[in-house]
PADOMI-209242 format. One record per atom (N, C-alpha, C, O, CB): residue number from 1; residue in three letters; chain; x, z, y. Coordinates in Angstrom, 1 decimal, always signed. Atoms other than C-alpha are relative to their C-alpha. Glycine has a CB too. Example, Ala and Ser with C-alpha at 12.3 -4.5 7.8 and 13.67 -1.06 7.14 Angstrom:
2
   nr  rest  kette       x       z       y
    1   ALA      A    +0.9    +0.0    -1.2
    1   ALA      A   +12.3    +7.8    -4.5
    1   ALA      A    +0.9    +0.0    +1.2
    1   ALA      A    +1.9    +0.7    +1.2
    1   ALA      A    -1.0    +1.2    +0.0
    2   SER      A    -0.9    +0.0    -1.1
    2   SER      A   +13.7    +7.1    -1.1
    2   SER      A    -0.8    +0.8    +1.1
    2   SER      A    -0.3    +0.9    +2.2
    2   SER      A    +0.4    -1.4    +0.5
REM end
This chain:
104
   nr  rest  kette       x       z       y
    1   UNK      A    -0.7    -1.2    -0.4
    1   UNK      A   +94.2  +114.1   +98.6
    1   UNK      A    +0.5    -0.1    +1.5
    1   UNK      A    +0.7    +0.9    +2.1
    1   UNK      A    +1.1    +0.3    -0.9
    2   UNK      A    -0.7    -0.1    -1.1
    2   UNK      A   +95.7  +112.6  +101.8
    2   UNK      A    -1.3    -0.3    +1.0
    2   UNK      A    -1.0    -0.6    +2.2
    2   UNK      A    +1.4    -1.0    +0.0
    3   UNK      A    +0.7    +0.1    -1.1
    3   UNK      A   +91.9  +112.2  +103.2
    3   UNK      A    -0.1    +1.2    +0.6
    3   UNK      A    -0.4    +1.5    +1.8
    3   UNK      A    -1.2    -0.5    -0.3
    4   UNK      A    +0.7    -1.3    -0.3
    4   UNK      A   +91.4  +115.6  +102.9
    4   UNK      A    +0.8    +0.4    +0.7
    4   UNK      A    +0.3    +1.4    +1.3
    4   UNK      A    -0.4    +0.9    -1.1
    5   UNK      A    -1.2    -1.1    -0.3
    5   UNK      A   +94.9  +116.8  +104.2
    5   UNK      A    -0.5    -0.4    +1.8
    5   UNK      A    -0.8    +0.4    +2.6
    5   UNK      A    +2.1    -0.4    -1.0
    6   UNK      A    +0.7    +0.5    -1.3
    6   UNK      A   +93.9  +114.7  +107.5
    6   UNK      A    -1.5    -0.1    +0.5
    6   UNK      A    -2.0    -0.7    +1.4
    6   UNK      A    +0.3    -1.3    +0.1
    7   UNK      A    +1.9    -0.2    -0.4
    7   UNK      A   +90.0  +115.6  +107.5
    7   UNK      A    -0.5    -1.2    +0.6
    7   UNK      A    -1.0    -1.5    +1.7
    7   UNK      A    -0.4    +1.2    +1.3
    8   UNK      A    +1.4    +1.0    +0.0
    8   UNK      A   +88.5  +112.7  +106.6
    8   UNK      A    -0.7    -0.1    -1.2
    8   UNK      A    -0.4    +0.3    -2.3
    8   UNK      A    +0.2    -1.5    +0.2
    9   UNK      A    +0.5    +0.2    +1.4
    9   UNK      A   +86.2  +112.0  +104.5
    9   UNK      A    -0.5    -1.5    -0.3
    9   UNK      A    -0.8    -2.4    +0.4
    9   UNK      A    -1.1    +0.9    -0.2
   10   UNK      A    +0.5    +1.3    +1.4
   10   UNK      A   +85.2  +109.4  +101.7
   10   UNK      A    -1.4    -0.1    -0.2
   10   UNK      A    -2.1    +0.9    -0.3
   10   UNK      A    +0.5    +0.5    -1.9
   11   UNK      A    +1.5    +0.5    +0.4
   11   UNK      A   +81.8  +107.8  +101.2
   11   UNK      A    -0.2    -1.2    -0.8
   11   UNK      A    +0.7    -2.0    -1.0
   11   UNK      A    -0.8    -0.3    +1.2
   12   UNK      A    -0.1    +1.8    +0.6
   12   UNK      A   +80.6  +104.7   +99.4
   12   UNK      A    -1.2    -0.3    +1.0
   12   UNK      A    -2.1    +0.4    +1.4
   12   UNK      A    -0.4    -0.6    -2.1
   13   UNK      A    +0.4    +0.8    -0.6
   13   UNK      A   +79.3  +102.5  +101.2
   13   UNK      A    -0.8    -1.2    -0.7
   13   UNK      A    -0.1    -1.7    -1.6
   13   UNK      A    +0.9    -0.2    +0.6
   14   UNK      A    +0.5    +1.0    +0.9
   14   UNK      A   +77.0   +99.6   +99.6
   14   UNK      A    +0.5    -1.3    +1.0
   14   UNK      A    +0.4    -1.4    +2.3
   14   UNK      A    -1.8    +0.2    -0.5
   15   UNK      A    +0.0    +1.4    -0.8
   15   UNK      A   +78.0   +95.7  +100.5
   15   UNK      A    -0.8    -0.8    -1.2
   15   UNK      A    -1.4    -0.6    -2.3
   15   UNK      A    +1.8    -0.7    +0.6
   16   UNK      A    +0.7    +1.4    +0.8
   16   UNK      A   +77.0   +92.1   +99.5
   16   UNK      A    +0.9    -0.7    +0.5
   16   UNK      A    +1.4    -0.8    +1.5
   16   UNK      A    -1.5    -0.7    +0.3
   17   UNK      A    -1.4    +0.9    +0.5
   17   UNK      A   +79.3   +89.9   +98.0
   17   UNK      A    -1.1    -1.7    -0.1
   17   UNK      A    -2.3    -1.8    -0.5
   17   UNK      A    +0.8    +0.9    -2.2
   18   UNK      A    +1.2    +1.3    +0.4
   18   UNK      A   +77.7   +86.0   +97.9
   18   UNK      A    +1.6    -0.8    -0.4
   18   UNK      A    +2.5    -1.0    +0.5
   18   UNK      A    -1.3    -0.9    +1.9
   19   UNK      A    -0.7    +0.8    +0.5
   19   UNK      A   +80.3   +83.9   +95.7
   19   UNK      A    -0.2    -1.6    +0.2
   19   UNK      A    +0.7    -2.4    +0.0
   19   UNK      A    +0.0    +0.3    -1.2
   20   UNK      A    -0.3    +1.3    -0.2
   20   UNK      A   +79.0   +80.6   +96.5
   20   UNK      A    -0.6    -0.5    +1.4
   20   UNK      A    -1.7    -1.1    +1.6
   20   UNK      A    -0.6    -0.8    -1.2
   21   UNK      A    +0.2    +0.3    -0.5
   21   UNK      A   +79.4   +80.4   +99.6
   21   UNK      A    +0.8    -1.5    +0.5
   21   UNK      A    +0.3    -2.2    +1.4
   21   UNK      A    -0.2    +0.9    +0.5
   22   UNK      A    -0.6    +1.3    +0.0
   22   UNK      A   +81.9   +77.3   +99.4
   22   UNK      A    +1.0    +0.5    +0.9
   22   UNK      A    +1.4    -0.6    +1.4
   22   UNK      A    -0.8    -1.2    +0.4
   23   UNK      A    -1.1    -0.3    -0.9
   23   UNK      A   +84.7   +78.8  +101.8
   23   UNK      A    +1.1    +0.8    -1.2
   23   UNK      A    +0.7    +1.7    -2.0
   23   UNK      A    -0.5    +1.2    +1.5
   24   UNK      A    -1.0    -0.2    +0.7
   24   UNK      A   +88.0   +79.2   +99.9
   24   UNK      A    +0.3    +1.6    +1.0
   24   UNK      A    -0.2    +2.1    +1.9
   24   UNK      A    +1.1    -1.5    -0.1
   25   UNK      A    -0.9    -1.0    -0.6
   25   UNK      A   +90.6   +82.2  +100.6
   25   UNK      A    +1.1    -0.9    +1.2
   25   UNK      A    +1.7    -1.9    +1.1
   25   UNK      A    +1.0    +0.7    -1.4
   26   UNK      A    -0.7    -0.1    -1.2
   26   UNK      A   +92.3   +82.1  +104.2
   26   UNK      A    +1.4    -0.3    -0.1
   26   UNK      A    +2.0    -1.1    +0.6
   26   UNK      A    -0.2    +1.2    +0.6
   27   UNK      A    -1.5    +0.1    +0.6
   27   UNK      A   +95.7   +82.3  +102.4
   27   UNK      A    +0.5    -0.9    -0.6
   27   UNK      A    -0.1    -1.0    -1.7
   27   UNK      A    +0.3    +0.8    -0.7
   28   UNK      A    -0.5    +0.8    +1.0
   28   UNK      A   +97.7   +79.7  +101.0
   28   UNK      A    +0.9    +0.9    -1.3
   28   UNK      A    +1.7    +1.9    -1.2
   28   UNK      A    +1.0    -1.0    +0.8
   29   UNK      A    -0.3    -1.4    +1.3
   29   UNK      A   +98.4   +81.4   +97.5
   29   UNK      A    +1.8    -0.1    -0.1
   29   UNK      A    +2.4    +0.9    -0.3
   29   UNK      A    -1.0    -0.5    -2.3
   30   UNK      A    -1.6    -0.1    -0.1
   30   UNK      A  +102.3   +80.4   +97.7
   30   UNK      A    +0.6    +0.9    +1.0
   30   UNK      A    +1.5    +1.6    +0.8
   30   UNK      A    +0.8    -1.3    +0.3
   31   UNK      A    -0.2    -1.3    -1.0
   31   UNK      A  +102.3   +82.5  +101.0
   31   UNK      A    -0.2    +1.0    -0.7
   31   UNK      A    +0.8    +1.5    -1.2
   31   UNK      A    -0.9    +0.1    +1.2
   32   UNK      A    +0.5    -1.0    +0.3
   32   UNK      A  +100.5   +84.8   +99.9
   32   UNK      A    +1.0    +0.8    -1.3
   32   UNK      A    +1.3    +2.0    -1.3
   32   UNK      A    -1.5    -0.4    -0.3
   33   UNK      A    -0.4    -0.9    +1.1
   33   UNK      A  +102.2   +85.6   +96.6
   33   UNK      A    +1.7    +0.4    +0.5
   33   UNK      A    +2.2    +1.4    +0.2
   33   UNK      A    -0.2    -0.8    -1.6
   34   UNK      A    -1.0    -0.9    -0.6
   34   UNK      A  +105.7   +85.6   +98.6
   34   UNK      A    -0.1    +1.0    +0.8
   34   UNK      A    +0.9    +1.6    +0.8
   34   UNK      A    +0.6    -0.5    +0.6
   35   UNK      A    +0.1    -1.1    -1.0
   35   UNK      A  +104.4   +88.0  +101.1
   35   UNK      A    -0.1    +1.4    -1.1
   35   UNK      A    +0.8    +2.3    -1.1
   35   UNK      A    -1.5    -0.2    +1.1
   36   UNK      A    -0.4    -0.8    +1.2
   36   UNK      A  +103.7   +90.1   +97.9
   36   UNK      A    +1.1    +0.4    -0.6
   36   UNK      A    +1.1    +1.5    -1.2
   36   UNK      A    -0.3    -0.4    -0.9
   37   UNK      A    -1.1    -0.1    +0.7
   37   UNK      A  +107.0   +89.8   +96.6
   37   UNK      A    +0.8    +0.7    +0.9
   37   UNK      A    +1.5    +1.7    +0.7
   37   UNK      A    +0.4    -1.2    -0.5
   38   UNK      A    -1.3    -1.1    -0.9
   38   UNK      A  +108.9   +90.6   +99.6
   38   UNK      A    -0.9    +1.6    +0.1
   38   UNK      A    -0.1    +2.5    +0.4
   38   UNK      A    +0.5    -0.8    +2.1
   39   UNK      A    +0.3    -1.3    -0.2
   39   UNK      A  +106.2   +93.7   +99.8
   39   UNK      A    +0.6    +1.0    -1.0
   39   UNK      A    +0.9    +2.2    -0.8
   39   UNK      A    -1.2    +0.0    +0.1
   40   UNK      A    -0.7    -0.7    +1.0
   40   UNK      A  +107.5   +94.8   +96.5
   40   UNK      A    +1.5    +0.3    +0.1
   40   UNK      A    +1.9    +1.4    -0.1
   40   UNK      A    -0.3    -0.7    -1.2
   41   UNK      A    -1.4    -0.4    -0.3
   41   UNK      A  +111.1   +94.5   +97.3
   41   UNK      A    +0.0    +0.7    +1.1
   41   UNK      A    +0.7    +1.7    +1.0
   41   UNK      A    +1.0    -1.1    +0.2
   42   UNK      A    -0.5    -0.8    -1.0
   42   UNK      A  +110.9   +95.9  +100.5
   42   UNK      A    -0.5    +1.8    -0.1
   42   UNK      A    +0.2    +2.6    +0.5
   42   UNK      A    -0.6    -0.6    +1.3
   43   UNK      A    +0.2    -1.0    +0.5
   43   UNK      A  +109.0   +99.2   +99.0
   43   UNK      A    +1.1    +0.3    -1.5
   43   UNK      A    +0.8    +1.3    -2.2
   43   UNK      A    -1.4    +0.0    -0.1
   44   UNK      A    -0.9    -0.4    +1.0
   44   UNK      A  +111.9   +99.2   +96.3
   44   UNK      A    -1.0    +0.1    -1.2
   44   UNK      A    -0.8    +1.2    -1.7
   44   UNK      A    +0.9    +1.3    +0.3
   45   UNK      A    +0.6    -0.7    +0.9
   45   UNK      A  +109.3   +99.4   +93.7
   45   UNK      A    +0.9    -0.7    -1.5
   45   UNK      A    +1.1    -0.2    -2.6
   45   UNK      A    -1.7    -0.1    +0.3
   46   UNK      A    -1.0    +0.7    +1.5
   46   UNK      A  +111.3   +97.2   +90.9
   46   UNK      A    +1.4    -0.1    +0.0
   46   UNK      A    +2.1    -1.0    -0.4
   46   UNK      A    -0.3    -1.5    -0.3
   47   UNK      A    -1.7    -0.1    +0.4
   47   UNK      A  +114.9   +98.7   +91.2
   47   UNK      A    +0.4    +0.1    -1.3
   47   UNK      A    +1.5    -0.4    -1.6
   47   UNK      A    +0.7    +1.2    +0.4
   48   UNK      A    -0.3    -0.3    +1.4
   48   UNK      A  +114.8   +99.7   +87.6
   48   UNK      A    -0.2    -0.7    -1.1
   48   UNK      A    +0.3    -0.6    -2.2
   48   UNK      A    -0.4    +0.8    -0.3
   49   UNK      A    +0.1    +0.6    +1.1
   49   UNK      A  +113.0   +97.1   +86.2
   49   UNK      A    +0.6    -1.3    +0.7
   49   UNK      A    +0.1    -2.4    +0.3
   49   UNK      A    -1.4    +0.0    -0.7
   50   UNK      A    -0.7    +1.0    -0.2
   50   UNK      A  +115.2   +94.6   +88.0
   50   UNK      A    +1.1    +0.2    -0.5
   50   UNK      A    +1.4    -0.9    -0.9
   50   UNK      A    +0.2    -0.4    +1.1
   51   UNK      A    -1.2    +0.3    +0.7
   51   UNK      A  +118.4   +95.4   +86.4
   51   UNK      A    -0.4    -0.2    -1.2
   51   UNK      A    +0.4    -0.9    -1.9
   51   UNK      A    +1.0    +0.9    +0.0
   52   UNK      A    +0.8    +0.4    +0.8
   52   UNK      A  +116.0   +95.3   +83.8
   52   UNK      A    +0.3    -1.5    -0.3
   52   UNK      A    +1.1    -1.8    -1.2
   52   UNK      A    -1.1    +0.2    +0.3
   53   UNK      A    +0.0    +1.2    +0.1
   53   UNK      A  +115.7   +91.9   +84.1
   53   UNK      A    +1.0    -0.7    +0.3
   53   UNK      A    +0.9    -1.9    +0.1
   53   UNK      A    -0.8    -0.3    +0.5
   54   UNK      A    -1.1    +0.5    -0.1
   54   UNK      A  +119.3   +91.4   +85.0
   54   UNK      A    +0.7    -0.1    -1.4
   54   UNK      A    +1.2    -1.1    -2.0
   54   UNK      A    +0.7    +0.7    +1.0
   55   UNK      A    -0.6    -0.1    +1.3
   55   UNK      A  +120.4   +92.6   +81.9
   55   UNK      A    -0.9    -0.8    -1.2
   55   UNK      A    -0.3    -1.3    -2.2
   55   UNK      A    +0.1    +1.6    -0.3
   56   UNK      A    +0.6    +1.0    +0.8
   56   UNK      A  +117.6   +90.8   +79.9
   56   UNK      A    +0.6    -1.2    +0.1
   56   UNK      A    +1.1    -1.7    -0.9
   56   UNK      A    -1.3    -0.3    +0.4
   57   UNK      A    -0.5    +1.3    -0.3
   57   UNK      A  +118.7   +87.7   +81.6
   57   UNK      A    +1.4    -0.5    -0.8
   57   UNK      A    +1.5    -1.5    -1.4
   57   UNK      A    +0.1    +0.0    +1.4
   58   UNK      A    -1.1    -0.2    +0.0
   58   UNK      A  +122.1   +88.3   +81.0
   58   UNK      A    +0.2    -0.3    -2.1
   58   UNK      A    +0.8    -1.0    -2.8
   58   UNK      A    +0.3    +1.6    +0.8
   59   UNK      A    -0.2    -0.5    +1.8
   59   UNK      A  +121.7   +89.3   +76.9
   59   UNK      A    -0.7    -1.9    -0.5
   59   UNK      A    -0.4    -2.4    -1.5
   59   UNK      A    -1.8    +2.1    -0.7
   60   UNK      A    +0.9    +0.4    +0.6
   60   UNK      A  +119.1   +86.1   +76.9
   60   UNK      A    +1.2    -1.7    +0.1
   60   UNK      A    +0.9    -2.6    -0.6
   60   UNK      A    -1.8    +0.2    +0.8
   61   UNK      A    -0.4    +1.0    -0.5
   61   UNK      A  +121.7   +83.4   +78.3
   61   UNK      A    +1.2    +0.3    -1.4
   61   UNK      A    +1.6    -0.6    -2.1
   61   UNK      A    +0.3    +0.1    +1.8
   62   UNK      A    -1.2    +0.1    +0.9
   62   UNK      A  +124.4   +85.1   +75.9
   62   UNK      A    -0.5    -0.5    -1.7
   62   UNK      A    +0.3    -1.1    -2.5
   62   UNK      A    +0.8    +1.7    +0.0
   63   UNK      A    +0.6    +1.1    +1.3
   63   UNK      A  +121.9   +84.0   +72.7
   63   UNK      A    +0.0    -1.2    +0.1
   63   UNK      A    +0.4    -1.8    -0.9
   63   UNK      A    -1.4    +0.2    -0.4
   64   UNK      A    +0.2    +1.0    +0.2
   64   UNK      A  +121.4   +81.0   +73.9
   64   UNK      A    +1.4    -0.5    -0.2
   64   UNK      A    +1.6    -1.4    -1.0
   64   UNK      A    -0.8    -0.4    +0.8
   65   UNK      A    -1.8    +0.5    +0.2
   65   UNK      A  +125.6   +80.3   +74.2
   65   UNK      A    -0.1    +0.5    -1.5
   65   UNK      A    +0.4    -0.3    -2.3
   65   UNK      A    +1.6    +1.0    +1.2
   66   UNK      A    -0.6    -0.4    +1.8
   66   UNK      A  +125.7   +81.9   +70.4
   66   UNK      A    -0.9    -0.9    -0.8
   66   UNK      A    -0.6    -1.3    -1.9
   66   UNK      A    -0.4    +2.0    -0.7
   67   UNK      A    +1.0    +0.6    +0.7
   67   UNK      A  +122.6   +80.1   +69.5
   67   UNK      A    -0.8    +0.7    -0.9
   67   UNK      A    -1.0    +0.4    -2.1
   67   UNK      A    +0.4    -1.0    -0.6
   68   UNK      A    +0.2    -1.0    +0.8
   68   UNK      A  +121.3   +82.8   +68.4
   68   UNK      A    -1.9    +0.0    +0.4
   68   UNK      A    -2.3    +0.2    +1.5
   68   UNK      A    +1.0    +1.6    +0.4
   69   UNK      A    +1.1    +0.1    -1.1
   69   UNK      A  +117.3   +82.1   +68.5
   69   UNK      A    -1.2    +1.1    -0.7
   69   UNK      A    -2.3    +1.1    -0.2
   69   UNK      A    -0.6    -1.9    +0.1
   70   UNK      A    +0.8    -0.9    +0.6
   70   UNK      A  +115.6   +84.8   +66.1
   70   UNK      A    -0.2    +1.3    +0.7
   70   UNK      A    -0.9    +2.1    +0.2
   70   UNK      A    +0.6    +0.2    -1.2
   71   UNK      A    -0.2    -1.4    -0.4
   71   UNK      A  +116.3   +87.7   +68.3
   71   UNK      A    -1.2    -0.3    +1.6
   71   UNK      A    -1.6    +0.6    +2.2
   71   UNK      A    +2.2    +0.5    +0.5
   72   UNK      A    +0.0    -0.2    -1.1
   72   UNK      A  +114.7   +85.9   +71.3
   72   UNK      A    -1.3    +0.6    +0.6
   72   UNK      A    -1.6    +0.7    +1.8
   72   UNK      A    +0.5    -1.0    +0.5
   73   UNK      A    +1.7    -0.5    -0.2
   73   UNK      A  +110.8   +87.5   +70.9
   73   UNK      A    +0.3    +1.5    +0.1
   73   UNK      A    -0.5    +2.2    +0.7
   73   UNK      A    -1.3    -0.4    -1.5
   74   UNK      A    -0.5    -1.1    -0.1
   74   UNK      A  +112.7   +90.8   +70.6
   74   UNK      A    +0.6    +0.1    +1.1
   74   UNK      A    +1.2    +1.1    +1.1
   74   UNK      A    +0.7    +0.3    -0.9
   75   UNK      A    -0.9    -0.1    -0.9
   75   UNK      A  +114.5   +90.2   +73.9
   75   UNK      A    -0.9    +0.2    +1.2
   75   UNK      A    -0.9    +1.0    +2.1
   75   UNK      A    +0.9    -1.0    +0.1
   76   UNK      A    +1.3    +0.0    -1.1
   76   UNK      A  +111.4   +89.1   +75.8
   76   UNK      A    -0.8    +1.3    -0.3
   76   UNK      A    -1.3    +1.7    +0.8
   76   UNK      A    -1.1    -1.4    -0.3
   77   UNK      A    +0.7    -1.3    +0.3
   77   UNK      A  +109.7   +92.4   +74.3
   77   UNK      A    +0.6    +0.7    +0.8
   77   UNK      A    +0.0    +1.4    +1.7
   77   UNK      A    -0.1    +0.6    -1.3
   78   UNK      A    -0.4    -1.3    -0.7
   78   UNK      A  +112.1   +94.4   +75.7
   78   UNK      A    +0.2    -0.6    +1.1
   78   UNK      A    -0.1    +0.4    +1.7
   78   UNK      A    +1.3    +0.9    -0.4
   79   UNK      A    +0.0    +0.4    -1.4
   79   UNK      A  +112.5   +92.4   +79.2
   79   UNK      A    -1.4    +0.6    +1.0
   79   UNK      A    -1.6    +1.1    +2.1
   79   UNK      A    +0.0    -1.6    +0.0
   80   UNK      A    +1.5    -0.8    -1.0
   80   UNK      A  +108.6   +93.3   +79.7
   80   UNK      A    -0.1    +1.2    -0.2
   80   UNK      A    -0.7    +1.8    +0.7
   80   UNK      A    -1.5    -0.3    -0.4
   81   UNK      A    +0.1    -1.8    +0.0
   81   UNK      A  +109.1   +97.0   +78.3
   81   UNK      A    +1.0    +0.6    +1.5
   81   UNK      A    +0.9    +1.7    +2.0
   81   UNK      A    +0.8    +0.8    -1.8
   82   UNK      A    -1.0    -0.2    -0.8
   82   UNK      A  +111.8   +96.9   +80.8
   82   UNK      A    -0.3    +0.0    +1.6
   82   UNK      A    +0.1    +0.8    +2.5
   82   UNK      A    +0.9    -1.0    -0.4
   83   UNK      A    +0.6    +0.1    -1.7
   83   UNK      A  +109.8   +95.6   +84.2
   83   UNK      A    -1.0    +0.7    -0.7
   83   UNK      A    -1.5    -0.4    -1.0
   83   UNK      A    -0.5    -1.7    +1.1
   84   UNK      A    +1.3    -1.0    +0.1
   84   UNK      A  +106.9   +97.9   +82.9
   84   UNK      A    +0.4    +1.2    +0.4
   84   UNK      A    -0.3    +1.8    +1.2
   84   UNK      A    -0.6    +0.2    -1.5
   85   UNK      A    -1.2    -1.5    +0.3
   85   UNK      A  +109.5  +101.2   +82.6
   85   UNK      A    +0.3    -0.4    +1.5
   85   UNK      A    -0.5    +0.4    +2.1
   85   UNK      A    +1.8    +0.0    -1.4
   86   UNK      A    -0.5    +0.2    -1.6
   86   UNK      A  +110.8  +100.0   +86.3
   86   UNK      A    -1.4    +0.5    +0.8
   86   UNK      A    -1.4    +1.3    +1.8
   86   UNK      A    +0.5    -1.9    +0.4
   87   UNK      A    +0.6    -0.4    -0.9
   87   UNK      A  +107.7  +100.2   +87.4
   87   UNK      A    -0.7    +1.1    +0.4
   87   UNK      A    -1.1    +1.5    +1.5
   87   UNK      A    -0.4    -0.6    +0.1
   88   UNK      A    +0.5    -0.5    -0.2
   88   UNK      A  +106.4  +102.6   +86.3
   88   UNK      A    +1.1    +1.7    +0.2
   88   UNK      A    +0.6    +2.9    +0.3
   88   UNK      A    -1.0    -0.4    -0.9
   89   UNK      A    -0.7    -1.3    -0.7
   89   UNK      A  +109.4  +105.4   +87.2
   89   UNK      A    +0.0    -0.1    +1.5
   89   UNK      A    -0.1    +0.9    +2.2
   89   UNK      A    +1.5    +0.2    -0.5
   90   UNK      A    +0.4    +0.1    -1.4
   90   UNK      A  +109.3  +104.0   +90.7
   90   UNK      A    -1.2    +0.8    +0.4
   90   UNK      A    -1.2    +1.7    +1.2
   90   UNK      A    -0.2    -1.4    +0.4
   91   UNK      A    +1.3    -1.2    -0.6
   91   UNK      A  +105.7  +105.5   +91.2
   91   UNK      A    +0.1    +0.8    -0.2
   91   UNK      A    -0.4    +1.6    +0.6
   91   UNK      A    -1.3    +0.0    -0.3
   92   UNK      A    -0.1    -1.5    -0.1
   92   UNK      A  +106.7  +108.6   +89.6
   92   UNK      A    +1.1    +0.6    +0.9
   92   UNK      A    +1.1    +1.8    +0.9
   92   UNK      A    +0.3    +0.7    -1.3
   93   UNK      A    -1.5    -0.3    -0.7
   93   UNK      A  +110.1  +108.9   +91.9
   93   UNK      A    -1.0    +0.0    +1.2
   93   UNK      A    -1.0    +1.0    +2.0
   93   UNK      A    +1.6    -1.2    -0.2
   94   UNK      A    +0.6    +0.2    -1.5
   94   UNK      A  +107.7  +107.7   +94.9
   94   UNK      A    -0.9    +1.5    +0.1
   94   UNK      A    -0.7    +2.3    +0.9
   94   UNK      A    -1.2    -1.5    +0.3
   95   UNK      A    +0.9    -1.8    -0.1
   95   UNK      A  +105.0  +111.0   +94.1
   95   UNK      A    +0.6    +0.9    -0.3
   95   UNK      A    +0.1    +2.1    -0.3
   95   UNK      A    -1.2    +0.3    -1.1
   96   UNK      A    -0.8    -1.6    +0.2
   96   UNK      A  +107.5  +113.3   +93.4
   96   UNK      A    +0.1    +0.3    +1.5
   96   UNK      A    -0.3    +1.3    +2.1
   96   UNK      A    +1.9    +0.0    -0.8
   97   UNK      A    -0.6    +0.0    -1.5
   97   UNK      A  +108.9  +112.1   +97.2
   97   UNK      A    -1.6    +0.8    +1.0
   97   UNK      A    -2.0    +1.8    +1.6
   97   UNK      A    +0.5    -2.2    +0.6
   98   UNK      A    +1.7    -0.1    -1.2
   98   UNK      A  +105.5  +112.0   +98.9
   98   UNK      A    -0.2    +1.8    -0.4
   98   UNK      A    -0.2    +2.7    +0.4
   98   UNK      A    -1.9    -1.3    -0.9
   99   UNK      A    +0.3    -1.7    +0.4
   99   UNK      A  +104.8  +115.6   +96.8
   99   UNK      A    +1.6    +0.9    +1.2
   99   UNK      A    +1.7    +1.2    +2.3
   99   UNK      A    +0.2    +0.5    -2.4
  100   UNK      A    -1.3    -0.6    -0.6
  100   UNK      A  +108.1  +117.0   +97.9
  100   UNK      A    -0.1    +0.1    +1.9
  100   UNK      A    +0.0    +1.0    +2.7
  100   UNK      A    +1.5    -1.1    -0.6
  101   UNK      A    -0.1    +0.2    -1.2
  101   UNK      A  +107.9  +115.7  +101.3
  101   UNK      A    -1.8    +0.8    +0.1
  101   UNK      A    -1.8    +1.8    +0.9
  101   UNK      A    +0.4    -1.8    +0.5
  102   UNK      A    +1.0    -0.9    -0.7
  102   UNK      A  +104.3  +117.2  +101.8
  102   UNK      A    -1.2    -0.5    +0.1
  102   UNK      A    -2.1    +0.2    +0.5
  102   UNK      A    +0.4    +0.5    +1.2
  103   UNK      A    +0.8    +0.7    -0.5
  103   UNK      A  +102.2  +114.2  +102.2
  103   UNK      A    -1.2    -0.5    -1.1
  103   UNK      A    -2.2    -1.1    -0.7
  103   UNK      A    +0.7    -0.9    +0.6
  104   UNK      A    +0.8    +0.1    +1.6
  104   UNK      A  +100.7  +113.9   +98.2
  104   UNK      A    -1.5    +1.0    +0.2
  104   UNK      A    -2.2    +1.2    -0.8
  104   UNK      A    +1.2    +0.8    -1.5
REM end
């Protein structure tokens, strides 16, 4: 939608992929996956499922002080329903913006 709004257009293109050519990735994957991470924080995309995961944390530290250890596959369930739900209202809050603002 935003080729069309800027008149471009989309084609496919065919390539060639050769897997053994013996050259690794350019990136060291610990770089790499921090550069990821700060990309996600700095687009805010896991505000919701970080308190998420504050409050998981939080609930998971207070079982372990009670010793409470039956609850804790029920906790982790909801920690991942929790960064799943984060993430996925962030992309609907981002396409509302983008719609709203004009650029969707």
């Amino acid at each position: 939608l935003q080729a069309k709004k800027h008149n471009l257009r989309i084609g496919e293109v065919p390539i060639t992929c050769s897997y053994d050519s013996g050259s690794t990735s350019s990136q060291n994957p610990v770089h790499h996956g921090i550069l990821v991470l700060i990309g996600i924080l700095h687009s805010r995309s896991l505000c919701i499922g970080t308190s998420g995961l504050l409050i998981s944390a939080a609930m998971l530290i207070g079982l372990w002080i009670a010793d409470i250890h039956e609850l804790s596959f029920a906790l982790l369930l909801l920690f991942v329903i929790s960064i799943c739900a984060g993430i996925i209202l962030q992309s609907i809050a981002k396409a509302f913006y983008e719609l709203k603002k004009g650029d969707l």
